[in-house]
Backbone as a printed PyTorch tensor [residue, N CA C, xyz], in Angstrom:
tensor([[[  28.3930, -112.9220,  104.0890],
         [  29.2110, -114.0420,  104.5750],
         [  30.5020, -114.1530,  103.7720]],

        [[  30.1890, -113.8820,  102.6760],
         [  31.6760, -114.0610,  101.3870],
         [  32.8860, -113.2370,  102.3580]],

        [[  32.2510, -111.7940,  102.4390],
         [  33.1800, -110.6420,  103.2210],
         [  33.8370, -111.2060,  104.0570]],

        [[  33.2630, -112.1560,  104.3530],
         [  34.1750, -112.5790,  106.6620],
         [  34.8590, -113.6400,  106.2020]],

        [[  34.9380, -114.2340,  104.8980],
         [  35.6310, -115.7190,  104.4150],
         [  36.9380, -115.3050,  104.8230]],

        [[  37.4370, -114.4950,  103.9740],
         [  39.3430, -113.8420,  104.0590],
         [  39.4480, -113.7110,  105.5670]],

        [[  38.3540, -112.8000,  106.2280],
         [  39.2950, -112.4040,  107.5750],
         [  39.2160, -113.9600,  108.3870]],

        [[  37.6820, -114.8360,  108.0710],
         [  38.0010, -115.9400,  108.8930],
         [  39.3650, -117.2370,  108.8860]],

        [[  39.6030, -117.2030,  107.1560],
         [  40.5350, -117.7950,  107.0660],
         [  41.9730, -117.4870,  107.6690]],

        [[  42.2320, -116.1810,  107.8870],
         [  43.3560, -115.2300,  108.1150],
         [  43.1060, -115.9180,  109.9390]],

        [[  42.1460, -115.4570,  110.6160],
         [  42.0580, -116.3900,  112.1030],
         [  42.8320, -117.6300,  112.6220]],

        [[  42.2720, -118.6650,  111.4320],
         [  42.6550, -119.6540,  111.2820],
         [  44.1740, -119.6990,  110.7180]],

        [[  44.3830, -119.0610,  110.3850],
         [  45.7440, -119.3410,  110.1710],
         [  46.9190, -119.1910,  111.0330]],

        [[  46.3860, -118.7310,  112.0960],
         [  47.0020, -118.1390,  113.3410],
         [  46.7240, -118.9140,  114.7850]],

        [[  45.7180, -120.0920,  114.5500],
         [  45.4740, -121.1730,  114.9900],
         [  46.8620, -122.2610,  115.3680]],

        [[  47.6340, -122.1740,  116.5150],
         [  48.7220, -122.8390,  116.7360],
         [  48.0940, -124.5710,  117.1440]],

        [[  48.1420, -125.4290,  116.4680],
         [  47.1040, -126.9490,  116.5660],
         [  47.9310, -127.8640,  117.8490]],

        [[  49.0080, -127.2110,  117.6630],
         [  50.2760, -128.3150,  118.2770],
         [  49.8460, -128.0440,  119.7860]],

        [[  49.0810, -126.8730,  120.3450],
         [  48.9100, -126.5850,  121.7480],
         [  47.5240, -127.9290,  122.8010]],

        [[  47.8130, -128.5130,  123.2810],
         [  47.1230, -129.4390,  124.1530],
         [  45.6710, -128.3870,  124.9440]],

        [[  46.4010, -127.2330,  124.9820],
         [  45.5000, -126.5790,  125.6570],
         [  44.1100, -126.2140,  125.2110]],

        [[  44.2860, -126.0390,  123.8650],
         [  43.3800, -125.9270,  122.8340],
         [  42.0260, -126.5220,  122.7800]],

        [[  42.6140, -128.2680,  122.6840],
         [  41.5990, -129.3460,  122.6040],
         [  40.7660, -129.4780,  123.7560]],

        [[  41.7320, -129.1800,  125.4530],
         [  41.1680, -129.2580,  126.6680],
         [  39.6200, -128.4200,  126.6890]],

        [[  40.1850, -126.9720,  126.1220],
         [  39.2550, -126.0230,  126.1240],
         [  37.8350, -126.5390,  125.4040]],

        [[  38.3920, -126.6750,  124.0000],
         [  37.2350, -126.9810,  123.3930],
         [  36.4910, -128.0660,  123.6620]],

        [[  36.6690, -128.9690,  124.2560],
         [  36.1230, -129.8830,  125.1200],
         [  35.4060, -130.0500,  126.2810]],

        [[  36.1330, -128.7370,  126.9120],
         [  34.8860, -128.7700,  128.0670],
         [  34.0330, -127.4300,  127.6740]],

        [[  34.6360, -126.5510,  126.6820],
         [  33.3220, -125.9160,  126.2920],
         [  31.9680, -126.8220,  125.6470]],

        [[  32.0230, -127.8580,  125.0330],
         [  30.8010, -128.8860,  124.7470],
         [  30.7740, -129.5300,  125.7100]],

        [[  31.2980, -130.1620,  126.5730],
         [  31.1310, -130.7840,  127.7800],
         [  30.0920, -130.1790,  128.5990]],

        [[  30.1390, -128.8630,  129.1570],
         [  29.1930, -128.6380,  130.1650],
         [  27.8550, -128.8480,  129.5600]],

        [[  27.2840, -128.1860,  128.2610],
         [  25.5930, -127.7170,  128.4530],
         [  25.7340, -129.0280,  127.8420]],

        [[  26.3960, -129.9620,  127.5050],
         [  25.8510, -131.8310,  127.0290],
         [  25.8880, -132.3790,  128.0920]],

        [[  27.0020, -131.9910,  129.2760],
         [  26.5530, -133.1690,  130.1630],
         [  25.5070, -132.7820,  131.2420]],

        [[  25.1100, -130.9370,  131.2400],
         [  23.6940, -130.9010,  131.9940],
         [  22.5810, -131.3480,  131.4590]],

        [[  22.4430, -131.1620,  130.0090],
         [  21.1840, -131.8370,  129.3440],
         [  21.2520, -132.9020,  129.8450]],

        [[  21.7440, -134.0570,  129.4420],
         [  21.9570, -135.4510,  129.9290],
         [  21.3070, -135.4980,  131.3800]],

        [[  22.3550, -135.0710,  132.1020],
         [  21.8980, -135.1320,  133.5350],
         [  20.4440, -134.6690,  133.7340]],

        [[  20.2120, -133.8310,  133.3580],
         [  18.6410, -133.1890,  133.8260],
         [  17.3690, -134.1200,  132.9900]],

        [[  18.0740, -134.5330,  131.8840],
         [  16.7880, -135.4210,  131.7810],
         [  17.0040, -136.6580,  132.2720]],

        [[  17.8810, -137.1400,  132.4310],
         [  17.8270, -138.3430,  133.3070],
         [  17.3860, -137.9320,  134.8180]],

        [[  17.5250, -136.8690,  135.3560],
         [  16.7140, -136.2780,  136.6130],
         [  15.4840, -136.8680,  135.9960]],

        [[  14.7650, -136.1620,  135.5010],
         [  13.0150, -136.2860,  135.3460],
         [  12.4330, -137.2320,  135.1050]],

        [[  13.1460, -138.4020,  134.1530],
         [  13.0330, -139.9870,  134.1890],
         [  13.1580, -140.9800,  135.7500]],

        [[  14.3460, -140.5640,  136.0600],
         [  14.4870, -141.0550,  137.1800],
         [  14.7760, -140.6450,  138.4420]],

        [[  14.8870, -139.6870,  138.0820],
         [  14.9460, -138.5830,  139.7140],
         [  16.1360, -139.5230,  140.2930]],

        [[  17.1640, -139.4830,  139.9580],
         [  19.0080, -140.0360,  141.0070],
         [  19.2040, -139.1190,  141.4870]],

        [[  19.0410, -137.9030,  141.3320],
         [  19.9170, -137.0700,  142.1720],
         [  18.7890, -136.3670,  143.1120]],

        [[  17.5860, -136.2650,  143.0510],
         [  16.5120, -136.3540,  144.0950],
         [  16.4180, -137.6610,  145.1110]],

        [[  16.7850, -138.6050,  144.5210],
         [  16.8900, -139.8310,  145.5090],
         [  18.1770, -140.1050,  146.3760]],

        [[  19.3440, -139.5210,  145.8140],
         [  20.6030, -139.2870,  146.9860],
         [  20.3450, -138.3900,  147.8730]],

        [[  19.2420, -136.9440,  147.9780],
         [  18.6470, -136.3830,  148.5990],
         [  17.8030, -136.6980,  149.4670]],

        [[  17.2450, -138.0130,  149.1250],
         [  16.9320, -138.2710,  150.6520],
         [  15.1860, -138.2130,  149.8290]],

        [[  15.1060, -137.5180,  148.7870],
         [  13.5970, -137.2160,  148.2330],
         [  13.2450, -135.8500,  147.7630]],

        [[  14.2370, -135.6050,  148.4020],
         [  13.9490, -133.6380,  148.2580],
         [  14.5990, -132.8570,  147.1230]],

        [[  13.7520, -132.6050,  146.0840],
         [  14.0660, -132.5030,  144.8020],
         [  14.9590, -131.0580,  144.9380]],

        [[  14.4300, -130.0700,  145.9070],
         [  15.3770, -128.7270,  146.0300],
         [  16.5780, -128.5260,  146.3360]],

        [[  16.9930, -129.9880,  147.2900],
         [  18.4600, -130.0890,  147.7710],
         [  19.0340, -130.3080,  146.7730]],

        [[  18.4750, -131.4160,  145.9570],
         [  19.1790, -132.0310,  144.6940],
         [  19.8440, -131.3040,  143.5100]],

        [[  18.7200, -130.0610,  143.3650],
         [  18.7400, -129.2430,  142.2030],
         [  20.0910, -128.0760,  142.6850]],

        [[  19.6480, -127.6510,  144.1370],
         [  21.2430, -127.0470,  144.8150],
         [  22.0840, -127.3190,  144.2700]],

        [[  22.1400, -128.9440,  144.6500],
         [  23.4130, -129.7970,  144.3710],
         [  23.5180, -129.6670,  142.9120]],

        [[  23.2440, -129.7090,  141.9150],
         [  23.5550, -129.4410,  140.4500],
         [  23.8270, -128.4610,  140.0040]],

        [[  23.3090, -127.3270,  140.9000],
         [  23.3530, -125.9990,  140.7550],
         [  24.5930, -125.7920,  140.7880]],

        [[  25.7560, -125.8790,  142.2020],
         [  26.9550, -125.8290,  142.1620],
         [  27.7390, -127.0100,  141.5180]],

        [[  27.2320, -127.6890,  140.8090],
         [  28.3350, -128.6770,  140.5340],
         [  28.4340, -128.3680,  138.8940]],

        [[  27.0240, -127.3620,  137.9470],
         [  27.1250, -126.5040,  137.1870],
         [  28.1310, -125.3880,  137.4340]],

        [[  28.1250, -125.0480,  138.0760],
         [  28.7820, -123.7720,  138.6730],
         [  30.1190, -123.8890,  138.5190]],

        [[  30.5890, -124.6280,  139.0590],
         [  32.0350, -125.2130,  139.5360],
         [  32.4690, -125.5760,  138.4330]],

        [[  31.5940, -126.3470,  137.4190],
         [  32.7330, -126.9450,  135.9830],
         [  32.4910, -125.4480,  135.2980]],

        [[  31.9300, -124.4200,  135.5670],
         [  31.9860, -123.5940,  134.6520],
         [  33.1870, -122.5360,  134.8480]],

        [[  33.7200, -122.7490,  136.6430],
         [  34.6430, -121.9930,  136.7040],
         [  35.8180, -122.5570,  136.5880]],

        [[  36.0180, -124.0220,  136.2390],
         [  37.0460, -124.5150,  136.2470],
         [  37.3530, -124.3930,  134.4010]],

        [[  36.4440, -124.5210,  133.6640],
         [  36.7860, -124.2250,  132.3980],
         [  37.0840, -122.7120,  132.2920]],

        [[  36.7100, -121.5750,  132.9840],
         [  37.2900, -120.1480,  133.0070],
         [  38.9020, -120.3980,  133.0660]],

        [[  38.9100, -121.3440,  133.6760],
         [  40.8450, -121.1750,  134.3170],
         [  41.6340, -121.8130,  133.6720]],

        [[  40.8190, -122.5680,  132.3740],
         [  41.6360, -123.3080,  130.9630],
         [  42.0380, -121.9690,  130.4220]],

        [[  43.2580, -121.5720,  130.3540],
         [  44.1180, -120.5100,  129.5960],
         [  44.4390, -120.4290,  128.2560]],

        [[  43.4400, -121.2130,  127.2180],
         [  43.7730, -121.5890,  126.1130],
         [  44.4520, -120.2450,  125.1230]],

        [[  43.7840, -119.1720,  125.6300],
         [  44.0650, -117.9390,  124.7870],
         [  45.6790, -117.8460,  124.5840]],

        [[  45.8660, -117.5420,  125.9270],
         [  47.4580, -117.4210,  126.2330],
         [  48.5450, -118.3390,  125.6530]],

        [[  47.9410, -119.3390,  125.2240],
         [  49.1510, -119.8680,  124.2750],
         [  48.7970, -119.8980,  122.6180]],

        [[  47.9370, -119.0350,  122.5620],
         [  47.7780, -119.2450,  121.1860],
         [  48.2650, -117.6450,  120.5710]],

        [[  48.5560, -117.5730,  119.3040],
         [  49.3850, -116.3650,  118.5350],
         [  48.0340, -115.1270,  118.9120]],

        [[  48.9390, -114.0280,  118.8730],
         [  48.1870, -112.9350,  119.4930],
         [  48.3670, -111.7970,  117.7150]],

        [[  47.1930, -110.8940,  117.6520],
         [  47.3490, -110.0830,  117.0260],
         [  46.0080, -108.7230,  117.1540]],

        [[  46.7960, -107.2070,  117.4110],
         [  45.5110, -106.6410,  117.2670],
         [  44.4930, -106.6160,  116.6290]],

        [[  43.4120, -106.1740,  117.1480],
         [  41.9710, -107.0410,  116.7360],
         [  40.7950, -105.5760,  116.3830]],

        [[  41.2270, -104.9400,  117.0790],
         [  40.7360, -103.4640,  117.2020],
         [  41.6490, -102.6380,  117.0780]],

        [[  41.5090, -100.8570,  116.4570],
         [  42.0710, -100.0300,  116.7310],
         [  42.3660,  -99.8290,  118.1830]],

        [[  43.5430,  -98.9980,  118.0760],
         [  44.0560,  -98.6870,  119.6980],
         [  42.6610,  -97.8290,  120.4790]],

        [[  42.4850,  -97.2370,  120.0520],
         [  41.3910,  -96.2500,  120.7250],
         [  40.3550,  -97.1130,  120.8840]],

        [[  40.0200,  -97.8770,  120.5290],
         [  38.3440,  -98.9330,  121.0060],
         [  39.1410, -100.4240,  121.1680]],

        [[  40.2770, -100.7720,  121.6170],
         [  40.6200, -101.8990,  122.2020],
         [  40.2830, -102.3530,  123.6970]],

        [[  40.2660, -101.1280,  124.5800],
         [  39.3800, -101.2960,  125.6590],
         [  38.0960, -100.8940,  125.8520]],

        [[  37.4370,  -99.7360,  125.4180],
         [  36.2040,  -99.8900,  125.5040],
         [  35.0180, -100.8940,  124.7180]],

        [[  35.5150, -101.1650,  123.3830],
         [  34.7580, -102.3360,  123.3650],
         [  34.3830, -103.7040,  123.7280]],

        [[  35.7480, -104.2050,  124.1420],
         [  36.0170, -105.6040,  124.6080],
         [  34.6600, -104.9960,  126.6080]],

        [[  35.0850, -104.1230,  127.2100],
         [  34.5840, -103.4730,  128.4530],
         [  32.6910, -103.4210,  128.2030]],

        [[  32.9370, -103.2560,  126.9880],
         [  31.0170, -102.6580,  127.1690],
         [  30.4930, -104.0480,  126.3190]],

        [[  31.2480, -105.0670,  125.8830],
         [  30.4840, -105.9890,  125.6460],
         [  30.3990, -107.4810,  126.8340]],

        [[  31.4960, -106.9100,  127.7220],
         [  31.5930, -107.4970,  128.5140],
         [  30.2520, -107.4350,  129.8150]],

        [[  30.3500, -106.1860,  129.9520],
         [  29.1600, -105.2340,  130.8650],
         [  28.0430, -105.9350,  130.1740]],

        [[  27.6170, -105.7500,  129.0890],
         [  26.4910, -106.1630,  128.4380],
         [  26.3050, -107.6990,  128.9530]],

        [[  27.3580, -108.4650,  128.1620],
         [  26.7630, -109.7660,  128.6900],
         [  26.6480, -110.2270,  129.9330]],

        [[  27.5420, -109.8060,  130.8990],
         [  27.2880, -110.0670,  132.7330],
         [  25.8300, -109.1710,  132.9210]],

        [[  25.2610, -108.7860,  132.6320],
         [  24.1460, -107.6650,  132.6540],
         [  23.2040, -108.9440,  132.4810]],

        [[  22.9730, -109.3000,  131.0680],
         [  21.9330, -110.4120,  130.7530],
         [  22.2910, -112.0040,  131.4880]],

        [[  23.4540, -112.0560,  131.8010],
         [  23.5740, -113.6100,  132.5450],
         [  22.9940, -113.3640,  134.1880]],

        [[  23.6710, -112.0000,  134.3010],
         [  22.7450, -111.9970,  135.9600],
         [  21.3420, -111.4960,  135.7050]],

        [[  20.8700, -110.4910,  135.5480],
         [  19.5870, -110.4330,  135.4240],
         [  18.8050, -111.4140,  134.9170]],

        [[  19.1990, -112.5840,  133.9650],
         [  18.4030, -113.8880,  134.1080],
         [  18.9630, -114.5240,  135.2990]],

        [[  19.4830, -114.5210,  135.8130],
         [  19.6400, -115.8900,  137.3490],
         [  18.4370, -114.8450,  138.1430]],

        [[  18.6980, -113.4450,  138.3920],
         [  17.9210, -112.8870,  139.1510],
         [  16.3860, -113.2980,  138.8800]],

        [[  16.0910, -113.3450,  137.4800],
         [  14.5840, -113.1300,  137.1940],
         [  14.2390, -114.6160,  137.2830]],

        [[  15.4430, -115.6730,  137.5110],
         [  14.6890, -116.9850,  137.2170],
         [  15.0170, -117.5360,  138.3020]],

        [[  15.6580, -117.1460,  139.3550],
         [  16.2250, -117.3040,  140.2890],
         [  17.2450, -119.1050,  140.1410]],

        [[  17.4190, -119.5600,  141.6640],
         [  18.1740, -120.1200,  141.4700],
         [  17.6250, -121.6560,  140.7770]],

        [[  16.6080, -122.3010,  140.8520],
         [  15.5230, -123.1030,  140.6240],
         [  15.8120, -123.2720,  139.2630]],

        [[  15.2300, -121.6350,  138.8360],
         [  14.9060, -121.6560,  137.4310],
         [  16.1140, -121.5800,  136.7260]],

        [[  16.9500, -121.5750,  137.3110],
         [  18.1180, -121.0920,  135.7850],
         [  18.7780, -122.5850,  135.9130]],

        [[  18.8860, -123.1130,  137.2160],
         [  19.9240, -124.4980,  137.1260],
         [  18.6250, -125.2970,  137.1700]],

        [[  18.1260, -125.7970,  135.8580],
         [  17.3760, -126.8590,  135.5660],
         [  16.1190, -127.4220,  136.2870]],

        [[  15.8570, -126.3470,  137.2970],
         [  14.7190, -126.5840,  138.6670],
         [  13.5400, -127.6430,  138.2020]],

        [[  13.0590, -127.2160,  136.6140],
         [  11.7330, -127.6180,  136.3950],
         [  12.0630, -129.5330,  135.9820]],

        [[  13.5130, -129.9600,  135.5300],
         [  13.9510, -130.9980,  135.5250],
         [  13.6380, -131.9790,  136.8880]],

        [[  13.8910, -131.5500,  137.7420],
         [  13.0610, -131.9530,  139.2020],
         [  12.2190, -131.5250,  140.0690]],

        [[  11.0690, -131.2250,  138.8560],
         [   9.4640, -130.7540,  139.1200],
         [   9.3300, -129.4360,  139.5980]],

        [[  10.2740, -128.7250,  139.5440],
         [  10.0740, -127.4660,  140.2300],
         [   9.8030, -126.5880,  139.3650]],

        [[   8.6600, -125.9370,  139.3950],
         [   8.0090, -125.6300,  138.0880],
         [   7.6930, -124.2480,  138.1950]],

        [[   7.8850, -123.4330,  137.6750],
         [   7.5170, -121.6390,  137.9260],
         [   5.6870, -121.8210,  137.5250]],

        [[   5.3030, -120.4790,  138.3250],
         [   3.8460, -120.5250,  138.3570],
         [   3.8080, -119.8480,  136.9930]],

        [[   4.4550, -118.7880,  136.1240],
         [   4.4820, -118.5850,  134.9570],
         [   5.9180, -118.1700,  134.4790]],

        [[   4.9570, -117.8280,  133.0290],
         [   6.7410, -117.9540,  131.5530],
         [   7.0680, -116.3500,  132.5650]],

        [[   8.5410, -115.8410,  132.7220],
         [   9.0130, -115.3080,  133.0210],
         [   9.2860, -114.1200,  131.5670]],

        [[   8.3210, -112.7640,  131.6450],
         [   8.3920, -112.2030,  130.4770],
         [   9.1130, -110.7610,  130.5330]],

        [[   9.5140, -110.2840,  131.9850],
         [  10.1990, -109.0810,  132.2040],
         [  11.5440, -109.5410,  131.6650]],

        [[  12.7330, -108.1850,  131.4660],
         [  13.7280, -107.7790,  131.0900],
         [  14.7270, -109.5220,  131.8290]],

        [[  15.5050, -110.0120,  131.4230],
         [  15.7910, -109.7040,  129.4990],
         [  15.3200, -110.5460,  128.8350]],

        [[  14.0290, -111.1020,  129.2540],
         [  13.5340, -112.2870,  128.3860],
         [  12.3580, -111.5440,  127.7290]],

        [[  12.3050, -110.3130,  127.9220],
         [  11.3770, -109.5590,  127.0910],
         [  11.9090, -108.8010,  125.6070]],

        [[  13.2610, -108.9690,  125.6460],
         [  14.0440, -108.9690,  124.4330],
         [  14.7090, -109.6180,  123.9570]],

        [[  15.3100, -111.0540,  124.5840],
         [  15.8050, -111.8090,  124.0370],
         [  15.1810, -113.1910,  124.4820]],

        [[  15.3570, -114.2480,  123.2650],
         [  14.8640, -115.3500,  124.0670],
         [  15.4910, -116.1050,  125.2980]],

        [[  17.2090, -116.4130,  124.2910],
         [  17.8540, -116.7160,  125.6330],
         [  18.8390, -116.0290,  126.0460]],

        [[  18.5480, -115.1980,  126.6040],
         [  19.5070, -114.0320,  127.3830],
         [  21.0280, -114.7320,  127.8150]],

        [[  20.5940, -115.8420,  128.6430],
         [  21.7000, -116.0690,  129.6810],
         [  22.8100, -116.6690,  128.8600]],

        [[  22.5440, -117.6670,  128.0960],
         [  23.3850, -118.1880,  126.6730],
         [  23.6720, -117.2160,  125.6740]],

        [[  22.8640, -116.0050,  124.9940],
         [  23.4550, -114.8670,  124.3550],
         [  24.5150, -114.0190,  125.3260]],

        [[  24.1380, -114.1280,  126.2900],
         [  24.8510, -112.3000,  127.4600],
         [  26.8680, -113.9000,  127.2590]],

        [[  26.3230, -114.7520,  127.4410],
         [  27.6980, -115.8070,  128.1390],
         [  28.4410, -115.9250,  127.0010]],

        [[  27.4760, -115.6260,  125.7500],
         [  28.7000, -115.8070,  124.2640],
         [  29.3790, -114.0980,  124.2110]],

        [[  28.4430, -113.0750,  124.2150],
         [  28.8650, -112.1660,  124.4120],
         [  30.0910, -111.5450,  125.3710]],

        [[  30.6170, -112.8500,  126.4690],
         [  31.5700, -112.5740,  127.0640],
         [  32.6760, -112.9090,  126.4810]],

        [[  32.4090, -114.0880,  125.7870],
         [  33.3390, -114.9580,  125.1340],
         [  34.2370, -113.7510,  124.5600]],

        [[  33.3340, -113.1240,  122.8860],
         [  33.9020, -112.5940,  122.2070],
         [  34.4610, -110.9390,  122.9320]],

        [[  33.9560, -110.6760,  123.9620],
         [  35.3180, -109.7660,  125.0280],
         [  36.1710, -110.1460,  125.1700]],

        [[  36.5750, -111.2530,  125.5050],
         [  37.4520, -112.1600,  126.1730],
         [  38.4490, -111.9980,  125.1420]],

        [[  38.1440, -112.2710,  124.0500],
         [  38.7720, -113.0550,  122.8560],
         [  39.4330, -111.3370,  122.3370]],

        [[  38.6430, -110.4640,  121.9550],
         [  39.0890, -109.2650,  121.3080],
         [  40.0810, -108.2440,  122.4200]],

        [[  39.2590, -108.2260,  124.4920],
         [  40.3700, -107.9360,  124.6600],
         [  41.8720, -108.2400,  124.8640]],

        [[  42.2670, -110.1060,  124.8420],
         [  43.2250, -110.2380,  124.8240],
         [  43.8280, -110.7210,  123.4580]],

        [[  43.3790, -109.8500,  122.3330],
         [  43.5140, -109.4520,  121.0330],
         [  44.1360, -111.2490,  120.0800]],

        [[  43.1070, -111.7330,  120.9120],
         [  43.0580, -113.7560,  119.9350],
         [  42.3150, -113.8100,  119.1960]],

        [[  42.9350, -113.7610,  117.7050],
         [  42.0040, -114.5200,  116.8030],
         [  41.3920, -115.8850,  116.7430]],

        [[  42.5570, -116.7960,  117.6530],
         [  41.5410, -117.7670,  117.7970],
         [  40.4480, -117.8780,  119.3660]],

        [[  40.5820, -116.9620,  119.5140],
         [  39.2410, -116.6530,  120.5150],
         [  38.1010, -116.3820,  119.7150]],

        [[  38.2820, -115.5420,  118.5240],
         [  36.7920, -115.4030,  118.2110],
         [  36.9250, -116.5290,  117.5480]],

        [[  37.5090, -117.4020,  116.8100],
         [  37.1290, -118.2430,  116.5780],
         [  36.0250, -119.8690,  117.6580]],

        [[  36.7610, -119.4140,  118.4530],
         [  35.9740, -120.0930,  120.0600],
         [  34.6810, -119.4770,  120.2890]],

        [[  34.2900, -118.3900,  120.0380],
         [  33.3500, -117.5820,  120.2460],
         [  32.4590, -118.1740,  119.6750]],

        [[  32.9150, -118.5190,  117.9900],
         [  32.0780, -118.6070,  116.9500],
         [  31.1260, -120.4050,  117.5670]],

        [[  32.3430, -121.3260,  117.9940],
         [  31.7560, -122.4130,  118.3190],
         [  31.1150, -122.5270,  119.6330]],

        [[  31.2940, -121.1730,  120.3090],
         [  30.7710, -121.4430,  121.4920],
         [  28.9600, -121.1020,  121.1820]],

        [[  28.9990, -120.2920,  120.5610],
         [  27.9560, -119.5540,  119.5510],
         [  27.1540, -120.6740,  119.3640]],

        [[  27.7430, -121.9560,  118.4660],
         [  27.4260, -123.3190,  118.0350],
         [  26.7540, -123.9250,  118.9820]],

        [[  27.5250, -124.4720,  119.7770],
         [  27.6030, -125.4450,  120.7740],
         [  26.2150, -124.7670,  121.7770]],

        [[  25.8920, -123.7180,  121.6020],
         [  24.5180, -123.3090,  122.8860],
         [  23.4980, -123.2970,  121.7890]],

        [[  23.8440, -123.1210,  120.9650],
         [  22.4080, -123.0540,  119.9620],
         [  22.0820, -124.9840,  119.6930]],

        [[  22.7590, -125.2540,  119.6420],
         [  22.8610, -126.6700,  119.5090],
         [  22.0590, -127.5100,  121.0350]],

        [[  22.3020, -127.0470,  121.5620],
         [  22.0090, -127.6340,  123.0990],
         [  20.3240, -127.3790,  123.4250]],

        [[  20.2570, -125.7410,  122.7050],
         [  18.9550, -124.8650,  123.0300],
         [  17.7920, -125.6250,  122.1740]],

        [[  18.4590, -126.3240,  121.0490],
         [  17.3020, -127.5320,  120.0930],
         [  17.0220, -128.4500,  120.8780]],

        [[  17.6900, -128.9330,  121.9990],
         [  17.0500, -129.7880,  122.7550],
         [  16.5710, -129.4340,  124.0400]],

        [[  16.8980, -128.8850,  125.1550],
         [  16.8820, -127.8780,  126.2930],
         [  15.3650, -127.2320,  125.8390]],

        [[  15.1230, -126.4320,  124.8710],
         [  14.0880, -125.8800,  124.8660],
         [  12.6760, -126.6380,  124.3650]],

        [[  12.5220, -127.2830,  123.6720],
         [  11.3550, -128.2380,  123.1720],
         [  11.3610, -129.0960,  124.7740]],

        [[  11.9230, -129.7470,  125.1460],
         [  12.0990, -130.1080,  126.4140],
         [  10.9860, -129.3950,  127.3390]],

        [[  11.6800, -128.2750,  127.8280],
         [  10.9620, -127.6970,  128.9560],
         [   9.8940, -127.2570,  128.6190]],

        [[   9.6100, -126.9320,  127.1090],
         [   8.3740, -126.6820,  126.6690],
         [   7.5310, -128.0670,  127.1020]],

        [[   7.8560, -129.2060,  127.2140],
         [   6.9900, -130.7200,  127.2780],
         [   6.6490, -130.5420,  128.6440]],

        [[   7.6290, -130.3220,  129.7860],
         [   7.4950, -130.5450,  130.9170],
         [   6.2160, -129.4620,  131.4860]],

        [[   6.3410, -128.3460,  130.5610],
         [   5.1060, -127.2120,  131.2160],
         [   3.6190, -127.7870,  130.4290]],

        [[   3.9860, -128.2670,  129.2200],
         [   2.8650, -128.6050,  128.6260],
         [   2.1020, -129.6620,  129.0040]],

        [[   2.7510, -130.3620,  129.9170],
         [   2.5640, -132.0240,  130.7340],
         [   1.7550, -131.5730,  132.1590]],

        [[   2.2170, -130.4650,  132.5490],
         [   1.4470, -129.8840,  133.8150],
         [   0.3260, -128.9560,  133.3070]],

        [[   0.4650, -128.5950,  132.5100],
         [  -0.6460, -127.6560,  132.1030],
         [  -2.1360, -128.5720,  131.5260]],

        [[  -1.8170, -129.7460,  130.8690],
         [  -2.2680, -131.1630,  130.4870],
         [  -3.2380, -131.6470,  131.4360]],

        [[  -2.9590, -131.9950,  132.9670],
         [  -2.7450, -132.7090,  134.0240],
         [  -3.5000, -131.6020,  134.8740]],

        [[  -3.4640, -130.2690,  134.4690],
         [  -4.4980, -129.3000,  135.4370],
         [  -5.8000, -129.3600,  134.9940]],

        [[  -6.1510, -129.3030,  133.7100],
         [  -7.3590, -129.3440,  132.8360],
         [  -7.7280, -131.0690,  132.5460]]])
């Protein structure tokens, strides 16, 4: 950790503060997985967004599904990089293939978890009772725990190295934060909700 002090400080120093764009970003990067937690457990307490449905917990979860979806592509189109100081980050010869194969990598693990958990399971399904018949243990949850939050930071820091921003990896680093942070609550969670049905069978 001592080793990465100099280059992290050197990042930071290249950190332009005066940019508006900055704060937007970093804001709705904590914004989304705080305001789905929120939302999804207030789903399971009170089921609101099953009850604007009419009752039907699958329409509901749809409905969150894209409205996840949508703030996630609207924070893609916050340009924060682009106004912040640029400097190469990689040698010339691995400036595109690495930023490319870590990119590949993480779209690899974010889709192959939507695939393996489908649409239910990945946008909060079990929050409005929709409950998988079991733990989902094939590829990539057979090597990682949380794939879809590792493969989505792993894009980050593409993002960041190929358009050669130090303060991208610095974004990386909190985006890094901000899902591990979320996953302390998100995961003990859904662990209750399976353990509550599993409870309730026996």
């Amino acid at each position: 950790m001592g080793s990465l002090a100099p280059y992290i400080g050197e990042c930071w120093q290249l950190v332009d503060l005066t940019k508006p764009s900055l704060y937007v970003s970093l804001l709705s990067l904590a914004f989304n997985p705080v305001a789905w937690n929120i939302v999804a457990r207030n789903e399971y307490h009170n089921k609101t967004i099953t009850c604007l449905f009419g009752g039907n917990a699958r329409h509901g979860c749809y409905f969150l599904a894209l409205l996840i979806f949508s703030f996630g592509c609207l924070r893609d189109t916050l340009r924060a990089l682009e106004d912040q100081p640029h400097r190469a980050l990689l040698p010339p010869s691995l400036a595109i293939i690495v930023p490319a194969a870590l990119a590949l990598v993480g779209q690899v693990l974010v889709l192959s978890s939507t695939w393996a958990l489908g649409i239910t399971g990945t946008f909060l399904g079990d929050y409005f009772g929709i409950l998988m018949d079991h733990r989902v243990e094939g590829f990539p949850f057979n090597i990682l725990r949380d794939p879809m939050y590792d493969g989505s930071t792993l894009c980050f820091l593409a993002g960041a190295l190929y358009s050669e921003s130090p303060v991208g990896l610095l974004i990386t680093g909190y985006v890094y934060i901000i899902y591990r942070i979320a996953l302390r609550y998100e995961g003990p969670f859904t662990d209750m909700i399976y353990s509550t049905r599993a409870a309730k069978k026996h």
